[in-house]
BASEMAR-977156 format. One line per 5 residues: their letters; for each residue x, y negated, z negated of C-alpha. Coordinates in steps of 0.05 Angstrom, whole numbers, plus 32768, in hexadecimal, padded with zeros to 4 digits. Layout:
// BASEMAR-977156
A	X,Y,Z; ...
// end
This chain:
// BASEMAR-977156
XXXXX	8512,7D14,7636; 8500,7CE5,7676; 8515,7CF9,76BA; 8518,7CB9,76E3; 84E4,7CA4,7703
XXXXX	84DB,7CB7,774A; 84F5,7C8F,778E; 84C1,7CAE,77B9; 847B,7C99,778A; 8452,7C83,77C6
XXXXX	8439,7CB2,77F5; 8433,7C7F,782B; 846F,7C64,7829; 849C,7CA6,7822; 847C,7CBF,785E
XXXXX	8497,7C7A,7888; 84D7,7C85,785C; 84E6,7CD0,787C; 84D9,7CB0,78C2; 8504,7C85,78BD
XXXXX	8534,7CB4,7890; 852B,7CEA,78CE; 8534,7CAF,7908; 8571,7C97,78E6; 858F,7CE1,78DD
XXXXX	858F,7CE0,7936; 85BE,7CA6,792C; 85E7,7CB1,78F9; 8623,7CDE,790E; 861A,7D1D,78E5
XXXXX	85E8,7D38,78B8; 85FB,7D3F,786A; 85DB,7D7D,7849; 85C0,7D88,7809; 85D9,7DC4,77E9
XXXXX	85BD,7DEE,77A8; 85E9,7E1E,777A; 85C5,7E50,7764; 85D4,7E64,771B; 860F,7E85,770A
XXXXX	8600,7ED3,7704; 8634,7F06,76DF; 863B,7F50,76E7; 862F,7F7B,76B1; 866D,7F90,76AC
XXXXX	867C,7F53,768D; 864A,7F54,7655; 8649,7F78,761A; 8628,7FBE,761A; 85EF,7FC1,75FA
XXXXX	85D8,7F75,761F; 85DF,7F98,7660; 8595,7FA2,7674; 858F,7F54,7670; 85BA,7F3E,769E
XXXXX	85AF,7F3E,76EE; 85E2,7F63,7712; 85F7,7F4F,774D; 86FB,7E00,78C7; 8733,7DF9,7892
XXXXX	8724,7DCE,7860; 875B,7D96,785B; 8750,7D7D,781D; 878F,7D86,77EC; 877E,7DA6,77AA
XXXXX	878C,7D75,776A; 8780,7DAF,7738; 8760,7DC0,7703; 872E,7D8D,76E2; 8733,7D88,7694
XXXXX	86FB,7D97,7661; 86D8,7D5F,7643; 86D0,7D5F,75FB; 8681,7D56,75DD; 8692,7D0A,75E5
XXXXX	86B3,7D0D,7630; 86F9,7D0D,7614; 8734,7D36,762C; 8736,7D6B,75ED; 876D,7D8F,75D3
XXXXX	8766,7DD5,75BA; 874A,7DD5,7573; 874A,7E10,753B; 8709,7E2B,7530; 86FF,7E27,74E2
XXXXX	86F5,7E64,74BD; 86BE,7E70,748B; 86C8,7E91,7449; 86A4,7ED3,746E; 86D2,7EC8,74A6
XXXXX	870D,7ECE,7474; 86FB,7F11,7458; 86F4,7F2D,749E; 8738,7F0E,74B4; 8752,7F2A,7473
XXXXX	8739,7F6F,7483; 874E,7F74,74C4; 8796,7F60,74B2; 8795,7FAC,7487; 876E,7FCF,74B9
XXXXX	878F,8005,74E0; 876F,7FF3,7520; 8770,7FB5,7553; 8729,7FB2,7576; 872F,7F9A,75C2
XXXXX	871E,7F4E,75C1; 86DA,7F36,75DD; 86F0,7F17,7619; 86DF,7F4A,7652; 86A1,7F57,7634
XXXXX	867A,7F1E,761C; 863A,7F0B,75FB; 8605,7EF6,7620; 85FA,7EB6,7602; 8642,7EAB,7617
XXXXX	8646,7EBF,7662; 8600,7E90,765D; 862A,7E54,764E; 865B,7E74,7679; 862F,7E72,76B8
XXXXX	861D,7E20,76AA; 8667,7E13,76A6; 867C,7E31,76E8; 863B,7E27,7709; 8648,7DD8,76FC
XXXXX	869C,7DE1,7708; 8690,7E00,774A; 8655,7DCE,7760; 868D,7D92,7757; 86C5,7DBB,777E
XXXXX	8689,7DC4,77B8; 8679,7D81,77C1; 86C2,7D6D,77C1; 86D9,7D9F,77EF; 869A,7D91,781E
XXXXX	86AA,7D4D,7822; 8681,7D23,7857; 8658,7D5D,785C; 862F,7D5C,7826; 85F7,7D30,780E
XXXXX	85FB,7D4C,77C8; 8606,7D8E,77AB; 85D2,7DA2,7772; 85D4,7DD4,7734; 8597,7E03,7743
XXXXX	8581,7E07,76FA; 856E,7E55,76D5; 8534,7E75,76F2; 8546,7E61,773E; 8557,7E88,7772
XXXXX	8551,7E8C,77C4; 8511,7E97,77BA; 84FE,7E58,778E; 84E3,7E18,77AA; 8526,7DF2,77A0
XXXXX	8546,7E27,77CF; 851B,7E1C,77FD; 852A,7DD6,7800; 8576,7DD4,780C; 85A0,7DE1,7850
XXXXX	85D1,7E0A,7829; 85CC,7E30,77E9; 85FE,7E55,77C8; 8605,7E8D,779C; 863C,7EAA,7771
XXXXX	8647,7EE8,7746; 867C,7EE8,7710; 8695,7F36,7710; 86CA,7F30,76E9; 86E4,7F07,76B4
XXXXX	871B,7F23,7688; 8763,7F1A,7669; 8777,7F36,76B0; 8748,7F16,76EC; 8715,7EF3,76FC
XXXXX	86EC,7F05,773A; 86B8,7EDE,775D; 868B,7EF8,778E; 8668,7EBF,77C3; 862B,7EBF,77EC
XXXXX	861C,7E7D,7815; 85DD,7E7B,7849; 85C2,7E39,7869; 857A,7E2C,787E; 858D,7E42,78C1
XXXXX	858A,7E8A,78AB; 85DE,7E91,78AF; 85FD,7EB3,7880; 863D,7E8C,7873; 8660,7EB8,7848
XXXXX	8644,7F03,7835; 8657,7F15,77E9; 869B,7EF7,7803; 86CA,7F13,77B9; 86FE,7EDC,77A3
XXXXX	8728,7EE6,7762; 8764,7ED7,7738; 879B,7EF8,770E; 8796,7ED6,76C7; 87CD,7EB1,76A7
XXXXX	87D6,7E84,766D; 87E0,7E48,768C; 87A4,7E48,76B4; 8781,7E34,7673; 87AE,7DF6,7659
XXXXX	87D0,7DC3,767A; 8818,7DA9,766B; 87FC,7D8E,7634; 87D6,7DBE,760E; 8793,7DA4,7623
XXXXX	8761,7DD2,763C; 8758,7DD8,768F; 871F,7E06,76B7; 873F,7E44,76AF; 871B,7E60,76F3
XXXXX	8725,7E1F,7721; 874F,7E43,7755; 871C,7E7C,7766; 86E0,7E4F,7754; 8704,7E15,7786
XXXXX	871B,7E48,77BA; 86CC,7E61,77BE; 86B4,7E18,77C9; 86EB,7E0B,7804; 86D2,7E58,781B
XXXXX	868C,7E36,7825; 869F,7DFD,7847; 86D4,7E1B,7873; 8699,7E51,788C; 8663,7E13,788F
XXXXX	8693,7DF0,78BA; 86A3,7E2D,78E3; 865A,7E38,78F4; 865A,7DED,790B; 8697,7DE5,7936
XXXXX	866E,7DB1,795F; 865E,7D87,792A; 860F,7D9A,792C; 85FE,7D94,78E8; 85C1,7D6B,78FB
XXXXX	859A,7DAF,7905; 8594,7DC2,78BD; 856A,7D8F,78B1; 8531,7DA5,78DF; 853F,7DF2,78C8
XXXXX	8535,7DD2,7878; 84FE,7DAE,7889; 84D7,7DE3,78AD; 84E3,7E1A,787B; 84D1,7DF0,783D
XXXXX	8491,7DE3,785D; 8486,7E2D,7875; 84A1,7E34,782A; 846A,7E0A,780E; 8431,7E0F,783D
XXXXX	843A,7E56,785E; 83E6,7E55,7872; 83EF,7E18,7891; 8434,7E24,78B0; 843B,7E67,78C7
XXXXX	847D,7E84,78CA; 847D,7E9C,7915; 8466,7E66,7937; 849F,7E3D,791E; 84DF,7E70,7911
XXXXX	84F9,7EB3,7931; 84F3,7EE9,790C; 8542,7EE5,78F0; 8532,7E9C,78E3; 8567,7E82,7908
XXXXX	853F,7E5C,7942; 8511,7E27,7945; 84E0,7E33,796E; 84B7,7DEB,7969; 84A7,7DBE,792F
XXXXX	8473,7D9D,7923; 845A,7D5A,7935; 8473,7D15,7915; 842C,7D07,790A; 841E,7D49,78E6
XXXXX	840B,7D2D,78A2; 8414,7D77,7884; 845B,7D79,789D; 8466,7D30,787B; 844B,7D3E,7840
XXXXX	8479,7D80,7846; 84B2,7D4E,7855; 84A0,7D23,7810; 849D,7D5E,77EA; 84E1,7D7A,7801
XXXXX	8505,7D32,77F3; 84DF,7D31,77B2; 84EF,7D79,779F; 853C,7D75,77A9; 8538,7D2D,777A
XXXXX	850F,7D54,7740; 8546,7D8B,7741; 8584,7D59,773B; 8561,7D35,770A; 854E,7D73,76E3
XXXXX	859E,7D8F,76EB; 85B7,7D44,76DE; 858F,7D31,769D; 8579,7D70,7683; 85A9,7DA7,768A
XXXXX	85E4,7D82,768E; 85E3,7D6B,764C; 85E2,7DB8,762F; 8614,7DC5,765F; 8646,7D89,7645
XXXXX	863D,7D96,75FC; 8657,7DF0,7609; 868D,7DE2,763C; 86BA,7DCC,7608; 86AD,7E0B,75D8
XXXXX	86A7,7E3A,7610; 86EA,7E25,7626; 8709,7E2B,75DE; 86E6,7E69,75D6; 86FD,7E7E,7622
XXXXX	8742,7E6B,7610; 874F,7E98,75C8; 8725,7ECF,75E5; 8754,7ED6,761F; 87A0,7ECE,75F1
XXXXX	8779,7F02,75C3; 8767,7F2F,75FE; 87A9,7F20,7622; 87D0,7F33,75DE; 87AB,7F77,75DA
XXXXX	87B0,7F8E,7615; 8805,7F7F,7618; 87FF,7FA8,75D5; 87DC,7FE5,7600; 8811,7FE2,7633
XXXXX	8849,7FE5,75FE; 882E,801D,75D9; 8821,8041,7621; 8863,8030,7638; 8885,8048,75F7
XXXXX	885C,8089,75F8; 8878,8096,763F; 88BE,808D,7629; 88B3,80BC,75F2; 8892,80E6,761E
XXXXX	88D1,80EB,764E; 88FC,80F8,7620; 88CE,8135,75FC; 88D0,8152,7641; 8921,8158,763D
XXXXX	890E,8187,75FE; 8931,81C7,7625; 8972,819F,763B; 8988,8196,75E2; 898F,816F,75B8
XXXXX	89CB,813E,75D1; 89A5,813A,7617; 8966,811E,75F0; 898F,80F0,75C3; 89AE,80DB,7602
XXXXX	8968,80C7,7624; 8950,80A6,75E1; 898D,8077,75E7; 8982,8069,762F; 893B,8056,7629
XXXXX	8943,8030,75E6; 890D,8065,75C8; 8945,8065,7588; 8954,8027,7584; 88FF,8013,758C
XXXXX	88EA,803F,7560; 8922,8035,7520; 8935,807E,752A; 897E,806E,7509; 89C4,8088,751E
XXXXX	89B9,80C2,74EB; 8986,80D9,751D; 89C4,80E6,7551; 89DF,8123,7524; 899A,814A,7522
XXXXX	89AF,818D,754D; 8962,81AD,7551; 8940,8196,758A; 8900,81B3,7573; 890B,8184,753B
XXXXX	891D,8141,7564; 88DC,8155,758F; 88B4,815D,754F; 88D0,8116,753C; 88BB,80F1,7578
XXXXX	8876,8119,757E; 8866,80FA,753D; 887B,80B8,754C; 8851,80B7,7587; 8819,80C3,7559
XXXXX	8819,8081,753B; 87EE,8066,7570; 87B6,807B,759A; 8793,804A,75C3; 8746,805D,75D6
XXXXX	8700,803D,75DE; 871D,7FF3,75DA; 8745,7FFC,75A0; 878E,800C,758B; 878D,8040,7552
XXXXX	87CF,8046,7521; 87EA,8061,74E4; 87F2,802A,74BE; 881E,8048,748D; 884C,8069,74BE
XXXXX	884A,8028,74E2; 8866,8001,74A0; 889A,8035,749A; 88B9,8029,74DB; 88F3,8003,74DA
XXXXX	88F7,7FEC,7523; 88F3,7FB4,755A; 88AE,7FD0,7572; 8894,7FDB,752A; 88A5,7F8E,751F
XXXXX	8885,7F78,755A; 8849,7F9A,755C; 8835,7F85,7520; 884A,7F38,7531; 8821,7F46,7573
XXXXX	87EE,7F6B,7540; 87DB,7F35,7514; 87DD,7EFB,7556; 879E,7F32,7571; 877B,7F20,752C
XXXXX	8787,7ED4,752B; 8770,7EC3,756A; 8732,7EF9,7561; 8718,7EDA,7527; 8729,7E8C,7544
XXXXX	870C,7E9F,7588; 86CB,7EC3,755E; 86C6,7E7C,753C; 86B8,7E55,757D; 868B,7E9C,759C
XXXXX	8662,7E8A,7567; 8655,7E36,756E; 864F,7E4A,75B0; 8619,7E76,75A9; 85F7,7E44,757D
XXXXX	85F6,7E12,75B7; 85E1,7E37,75E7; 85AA,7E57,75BA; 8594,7E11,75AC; 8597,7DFC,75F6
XXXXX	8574,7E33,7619; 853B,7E2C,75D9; 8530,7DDD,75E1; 84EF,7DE3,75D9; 84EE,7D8F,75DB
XXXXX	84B7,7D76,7610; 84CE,7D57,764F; 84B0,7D25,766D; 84AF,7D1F,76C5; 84A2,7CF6,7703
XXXXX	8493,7D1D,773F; 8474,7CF6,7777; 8453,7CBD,774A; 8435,7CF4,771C; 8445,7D04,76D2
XXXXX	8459,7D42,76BB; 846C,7D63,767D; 8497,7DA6,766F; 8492,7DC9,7634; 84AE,7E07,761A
XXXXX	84FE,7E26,7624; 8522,7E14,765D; 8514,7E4D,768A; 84C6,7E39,7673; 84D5,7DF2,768E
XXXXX	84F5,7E08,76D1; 84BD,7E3D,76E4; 8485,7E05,76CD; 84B2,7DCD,76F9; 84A0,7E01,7733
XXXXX	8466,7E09,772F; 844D,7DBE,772A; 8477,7DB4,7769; 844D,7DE7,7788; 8409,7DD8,776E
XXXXX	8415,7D88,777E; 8432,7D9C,77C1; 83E6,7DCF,77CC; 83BB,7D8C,77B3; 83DB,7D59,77D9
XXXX	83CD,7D87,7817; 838C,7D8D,780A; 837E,7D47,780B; 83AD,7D31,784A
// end
């Protein structure tokens, strides 16, 4: 794959290019940033167990909100929710489950790597759209810092503002954000700033059953969060100062021998102390390189990852979607059985008050009349053997270590509204499981054969060709350091 071809080729004429770019900026009215998202990062809490060790732990804006942006399908169409097809394999398991005497928790709190991978390019790409939306005027254009960067990478260097975000939780129940935003002017917009959700249903679907960004109110209310801190900072309108702050820390960035930290910045980084001359042909060639280096990355984000990115939203979503009415089902199914036990519970605790007190609770609670007990059970005068009764009935279920554990047989006997339902709500659990597994798994595939495109690509950096080879993380760290080695030659010969 070709990246396009650079604007800023000639040395020469770059150089007369960010004159003019920085004489203009004094006249126009307000500086526009360029802003980098750092990769999306998840806690590993929200990763399966044993994947744990891989996984890095971590003014008002007036604007209305139009809602939630729908999912394109592989070929940019509004999708509707499709059934994952089963394999023959798939059927055995499904038919298995449907005699097993145990309901697993759904994966949907704890995902696979591969997943919360795709996850991260989803969100990381949902939240960069909110960002520039919400920032309006403000921004120049808000870029998708691709894997492997971070606010130490060259790209990071070369914003005003860079953003990072933490997903900490993302269950049947909430999903939790947590925000850091600094600009080049050393301020620390917002501090591991936490922003979540309750889950419902319809955050997933529209009206008409097609699929929506399940986490667009947190993931919208951390974008306006940014921007209402950036404009905070910059009640006067001053945004014009970033750009001398970017400028002289890419070049302290890229050339720290030549540039040395204190004679330009305080020690917090927060003041300017000079800059260097116009005429400085190591801080134009430091101005080149920064312009270049921001192009390379959108170009990289735009025609490289965004493809990989297009082609799993749609599954992850699916996938996103069954995992959660799985997850949702199972844990209303804990709650039942808890809340059931408790009734139970109260009215075993009535054991010394007799019989006709206990039948009396079991009415009032609808323990009976739950549990199929009968009107014969009304003329039973032991309450020794009424306890007995419910103890037993309470030991239909146990719910421990992500699963809900009952007698099967017992459970078939029991002529009752909560029998009935459970098993209704029972074999829902082991639909959507197995439908939701069907999409995990093209998922996974995807994002395997993303992260593994071991496919050549071809680049223009500053009238140069390039090639990257290897997986993508390969291509990003090889993409740095060409920016850095070009950036040490072209110094040498200024």
């Amino acid at each position: 794959m070709k990246l396009r071809e650079s604007k800023l080729a000639s040395g020469g004429v770059l150089a007369a290019i960010c004159l003019m770019f920085l004489a203009a900026t004094e006249l126009s009215a307000a500086y526009q940033l360029t802003v980098g998202v750092a990769p999306f990062k998840h806690s590993a809490s929200t990763v399966k167990a044993e994947e744990k060790q891989e996984v890095e732990t971590v003014a008002e804006v007036e604007e209305e909100d139009d809602g939630p942006l729908l999912i394109p399908g592989l070929e940019g169409q509004e999708i509707e929710i499709p059934e994952a097809e089963k394999t023959e394999e798939e059927a055995a398991v499904e038919k298995q489950a449907e005699v097993a005497a145990a309901i697993a928790q759904p994966d949907f709190e704890r995902a696979s790597l591969e997943i919360r991978n795709a996850e991260a390019l989803a969100l990381q790409n949902y939240f960069s759209k909110m960002l520039y939306k919400k920032g309006g005027d403000l921004f120049a254009s808000v870029i998708n810092a691709p894997v492997g960067m971070d606010a130490k990478s060259s790209f990071a260097a070369a914003v005003d503002l860079w953003v990072e975000v933490t997903v900490e939780a993302a269950n049947a129940e909430d999903f939790v954000l947590v925000v850091r935003a600094t600009t080049s002017a050393g301020e620390t917009l917002l501090n591991q700033k936490k922003i979540g959700e309750k889950m419902s249903e319809g955050a997933f679907v529209d009206s008409k059953n097609r699929l929506t960004e399940g986490y667009h109110e947190p993931l919208s209310e951390a974008a306006e969060a940014v921007v209402r801190a950036l404009r905070a900072k910059n009640r006067k309108g001053d945004y014009d100062r970033y750009e001398n702050f970017t400028n002289m820390k890419f070049a302290i960035y890229m050339a720290p021998e030549v540039f040395v930290r204190d004679n330009y910045l305080n020690k917090r980084g927060t003041k300017l102390k000079s800059l260097p001359s116009e005429d400085d042909p190591y801080f134009r060639e430091s101005l080149e390189a920064r312009l270049a280096t921001i192009e390379i990355y959108r170009d990289f984000d735009e025609e490289v990852v965004a493809a990989g990115r297009t082609k799993s939203y749609a599954s992850y979503a699916v996938w996103r979607y069954r995992s959660y009415l799985a997850a949702n089902e199972y844990y209303e199914a804990q709650r039942e059985i808890k809340a059931l036990k408790g009734r139970i519970n109260a009215a075993i605790a009535l054991k010394l008050l007799g019989p006709i007190v206990i039948n009396e609770a079991l009415k009032k609670n609808n323990v009976a009349e739950d549990l199929g007990l009968g009107s014969d059970f009304e003329k039973v005068q032991d309450a020794a053997v009424i306890i007995h009764t419910l103890k037993t009935l309470s030991d239909v279920f146990t719910v421990e270590d992500g699963r809900i554990q009952f007698d099967d047989e017992r459970l078939g006997q029991m002529d009752s509204n909560f029998a009935k339902k459970f098993t209704e709500r029972r074999a829902k659990i082991q639909e959507l499981s197995v439908d939701s597994n069907g999409h995990a798994e093209k998922l996974i595939a995807l994002q395997k054969e993303f992260s593994e495109d071991l496919a050549p690509i071809d680049i223009e950096y500053r009238g140069r060709s390039f090639t990257l080879t290897g997986q993508i993380e390969d291509k990003v760290a090889m993409l740095q350091r060409i920016l850095s080695e070009d950036y040490q030659e072209s110094m040498t010969q200024s």
